[in-house]
N, C-alpha and C positions, 0 to 999 in steps of 0.2 A: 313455571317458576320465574321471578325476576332476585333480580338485585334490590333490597334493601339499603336505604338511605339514613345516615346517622348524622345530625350536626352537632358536635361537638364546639361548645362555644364557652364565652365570656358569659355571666349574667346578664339574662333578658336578650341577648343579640337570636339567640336560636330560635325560641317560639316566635318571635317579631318576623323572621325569616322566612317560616312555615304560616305565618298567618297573609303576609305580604303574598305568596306564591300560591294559596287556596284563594285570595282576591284574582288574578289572574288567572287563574286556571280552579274556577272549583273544585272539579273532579281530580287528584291524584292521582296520575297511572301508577308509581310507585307506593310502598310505603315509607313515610317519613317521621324519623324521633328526632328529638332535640335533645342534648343533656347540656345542659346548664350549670357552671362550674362557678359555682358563688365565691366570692372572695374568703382567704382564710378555710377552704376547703381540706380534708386531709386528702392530699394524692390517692393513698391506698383504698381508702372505702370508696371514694368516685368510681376508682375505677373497676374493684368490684360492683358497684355499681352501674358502670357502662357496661361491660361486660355480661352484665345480664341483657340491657339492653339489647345491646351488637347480636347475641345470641337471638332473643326475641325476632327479631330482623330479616337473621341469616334463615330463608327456606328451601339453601340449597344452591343456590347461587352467587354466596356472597353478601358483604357488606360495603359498599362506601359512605368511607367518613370525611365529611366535609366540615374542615377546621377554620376557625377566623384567622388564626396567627399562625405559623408557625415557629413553634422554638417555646411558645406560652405554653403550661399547664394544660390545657383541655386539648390541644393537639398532640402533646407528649404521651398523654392518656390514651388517645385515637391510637399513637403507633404502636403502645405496648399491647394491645389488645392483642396482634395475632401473636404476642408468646403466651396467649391463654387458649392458644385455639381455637379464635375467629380470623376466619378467611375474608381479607379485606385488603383493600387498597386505598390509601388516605393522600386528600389532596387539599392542601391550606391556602388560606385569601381567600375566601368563604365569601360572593357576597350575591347580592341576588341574581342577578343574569348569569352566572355558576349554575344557580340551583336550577331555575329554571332551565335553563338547557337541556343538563340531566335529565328533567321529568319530560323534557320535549322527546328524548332519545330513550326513554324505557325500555325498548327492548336489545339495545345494545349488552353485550356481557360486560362484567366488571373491568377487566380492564380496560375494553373501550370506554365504558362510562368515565373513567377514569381519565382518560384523556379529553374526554368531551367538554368535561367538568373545568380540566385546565384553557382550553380553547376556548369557553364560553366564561368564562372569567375574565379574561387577557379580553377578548372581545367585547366585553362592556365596558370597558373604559373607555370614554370620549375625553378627548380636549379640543375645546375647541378653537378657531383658528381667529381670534380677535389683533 
C-alpha cells in the first residue's frame, strides 16, 4: 500500500503540475489526481466532489493533499475533507520541486510525506546572488 496524492488547485495549475512531473519522471511511483477548482465554483459540491476523489486515492494508507494557496478555496476544501472521513494530511505552496520530492520519497508514510513535501518546497526556491 502507499500514500495517494491529491492536488488541490486553482484552474489549470494541478494538471500542468502532474503533466510537468510525468515529463520528469514518466513513470509515477505514487498515484496522482488533481482537482481543479474553476472560478465561481460552489464550495459544497467541489468538495463532495474531492471527496470522492480523496476516497478513490486513499488504499489504506492515506491521502496527501498538495494545495497552491493556502487560506484559498481549493486548500480550504483539502482540509475539510478529513471531517468526511478521509485520512490525510495537507501541505500548501504547492509547487513543483514539492511534488516531485514526494514521488522521489514514495515509500515514506503520510506523515513523513508530509514533511518531505514541506522541505522539498522551501528547497526549491533559489535566489540568486547577483
Amino acid at each position: 500500500m502507499t500514500v495517494g496524492v491529491l492536488l488541490m488547485t486553482h484552474e489549470a495549475v494541478g494538471q500542468a503540475l502532474v503533466s510537468a512531473a510525468r515529463h520528469v519522471m514518466p513513470k509515477l511511483p505514487l498515484t496522482v489526481d488533481a482537482v481543479e477548482v474553476p472560478p465561481g465554483a460552489d464550495p459544497d459540491i467541489m468538495r463532495s466532489l474531492t471527496a470522492k476523489h480523496a476516497r478513490e486515492l486513499d488504499t489504506g494508507d492515506g491521502v496527501l493533499v498538495l494545495a497552491d494557496l493556502y487560506g484559498a478555496t481549493p486548500c480550504n476544501i483539502g482540509l475539510s475533507l478529513g471531517a468526511l472521513g478521509v485520512k490525510l494530511r495537507c501541505v500548501s505552496g504547492l509547487n513543483l520541486p514539492m511534488l516531485l520530492r514526494v514521488l522521489n520519497y514514495s515509500e515514506k508514510s503520510l506523515s513523513e510525506l508530509a514533511e518531505v513535501a514541506a522541505t522539498g518546497g522551501r528547497g526549491g526556491i533559489f535566489i540568486d546572488h547577483a
